[in-house]
C-alpha positions, 0 to 999 in steps of 0.5 A: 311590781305589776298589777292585774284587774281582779276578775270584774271586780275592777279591783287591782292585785300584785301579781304576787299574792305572799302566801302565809301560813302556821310556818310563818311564825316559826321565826317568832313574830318579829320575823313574820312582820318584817317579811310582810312589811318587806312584801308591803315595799316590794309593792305586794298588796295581796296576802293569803291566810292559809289556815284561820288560825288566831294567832296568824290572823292577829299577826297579819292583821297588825302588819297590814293596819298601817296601810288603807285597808281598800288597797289590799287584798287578803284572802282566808284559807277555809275548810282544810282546818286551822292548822294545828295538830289534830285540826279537821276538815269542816265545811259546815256552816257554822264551822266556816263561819265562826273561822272567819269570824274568828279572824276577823275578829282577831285581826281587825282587818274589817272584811276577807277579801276571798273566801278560799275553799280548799278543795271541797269533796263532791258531797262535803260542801252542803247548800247550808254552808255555800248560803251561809257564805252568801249571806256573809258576802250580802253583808259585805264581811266577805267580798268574793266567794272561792274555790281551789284545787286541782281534782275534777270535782273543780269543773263542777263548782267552776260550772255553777257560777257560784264562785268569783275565785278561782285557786289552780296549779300552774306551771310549765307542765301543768295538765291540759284539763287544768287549761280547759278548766281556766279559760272555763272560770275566765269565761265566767269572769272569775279571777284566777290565783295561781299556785303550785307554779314550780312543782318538786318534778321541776326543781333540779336538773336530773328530775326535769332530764327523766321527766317524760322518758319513754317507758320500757316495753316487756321484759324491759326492752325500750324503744330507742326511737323515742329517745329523741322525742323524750329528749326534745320533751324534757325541760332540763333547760330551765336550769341552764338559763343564764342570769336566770334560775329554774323557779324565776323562770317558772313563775315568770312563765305563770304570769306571761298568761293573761288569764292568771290574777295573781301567784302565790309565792312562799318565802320564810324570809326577806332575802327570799321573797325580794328575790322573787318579787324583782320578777315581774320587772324582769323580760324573760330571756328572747325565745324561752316561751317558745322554748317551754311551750315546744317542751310542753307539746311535746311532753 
């Protein structure tokens, strides 16, 4: 495993955050404590609560107790619910704050890392709740405060310089607006946590051959000049890399950027997540970023 500097925190994160969610559990617990102890010894200290659900919390958090809590880093998932069937946006104050009380409570953990809101609507988060959250990170239950998703309302929140956190997509294709608002949040010092780093466009040969294809004309008359460029934009080569496949690529790709912290990665279970925590260790093939940034101009 590798580690990066947590924005000017000065702290250390994996540069793999295990992401853990009402669907860790469906294995039963036992299940879900192997895959965190598996994560522990694949030497990912970085874990992210995607609901405030008790259940996940209280699981997480006995998993975690063997192991000095100012080593790890465990982020809470605010604001899009808590998982459970009929469960509400809510980024008012008291709802934001009985959540992390709540799994702070259950969990025994002593403080959230990050609080993580999940993509607040333009006039969904009041200055009630962003002081409320303040208050906490004053009194140390929360350290940073953060802020994710990919809509332009992002480039708002970025700018305020509220937030120490910074939650993106990622990828091979990702949009250059998405770029722009990065290098806007590192020049802010935040941190970056990365997510969505293999994207369903991705995911099989045939998808990343029609991606990009040029667009028929009227009456369906296509252009055949541009057969070449789509050809040359597609990145139907990620799935025929030698000793690599298409989602170890991409999320090596996400981690050769400086500017990203950490990615978030998903695994239900043990085999999984090991495979893809031997990544960081691993060089990627000579040529291959040169090789996906020539897709990516092109695209």
């Amino acid at each position: 495993m590798r580690y990066r500097p947590f924005g000017a925190s000065g702290a250390a994160i994996s540069t793999l955050t295990l992401s853990l969610g009402v669907n860790s559990l469906a294995r039963g617990v036992a299940a879900a404590n192997d895959l965190i102890y598996s994560a522990l010894e694949a030497g990912i200290n970085s874990y992210r609560l995607e609901t405030a659900d008790p259940v996940l919390a209280e699981v997480v958090g006995q998993a975690l107790s063997n192991v000095d809590r100012k080593l790890l880093n465990v982020s809470l998932e605010l604001g899009a619910g808590d998982g459970r069937k009929g469960s509400a946006r809510d980024f008012s104050a008291e709802g934001m704050t009985g959540a992390i009380d709540r799994c702070l409570h259950v969990s025994g953990l002593g403080w959230i890392d990050v609080a993580l809101l999940e993509e607040p609507g333009e006039d969904e988060l009041p200055q009630s709740s962003l002081n409320a959250l303040k208050a906490l990170r004053a009194t140390q239950r929360v350290r940073f405060l953060g802020v994710s998703g990919e809509g332009e309302v992002m480039d708002a929140y970025v700018s305020t310089g509220a937030f120490d956190v910074l939650g993106t997509p990622f990828h091979v294709n990702v949009d250059w607006k998405i770029r722009s608002r990065v290098r806007a949040a590192r020049e802010k010092d935040m941190a970056i946590l990365a997510y969505d780093y293999f994207p369903a466009e991705l995911d099989t040969e045939k998808k990343t051959m029609e991606l990009n294809q040029p667009k028929k004309g009227l009456f369906g008359f296509g252009k055949p000049k541009a057969a070449p460029v789509a050809q040359a934009s597609t990145f139907a080569f990620l799935h025929r890399t030698p000793y690599w496949n298409a989602e170890e690529i991409c999320l090596a790709h996400a981690m050769t950027d400086p500017a990203i912290s950490s990615v978030l990665i998903t695994a239900r279970d043990a085999e999984r997540l090991n495979a893809l925590a031997s990544v960081p260790e691993r060089d990627m093939p000579p040529g291959l970023a040169a090789q996906i940034e020539m897709a990516r101009v092109a695209a």
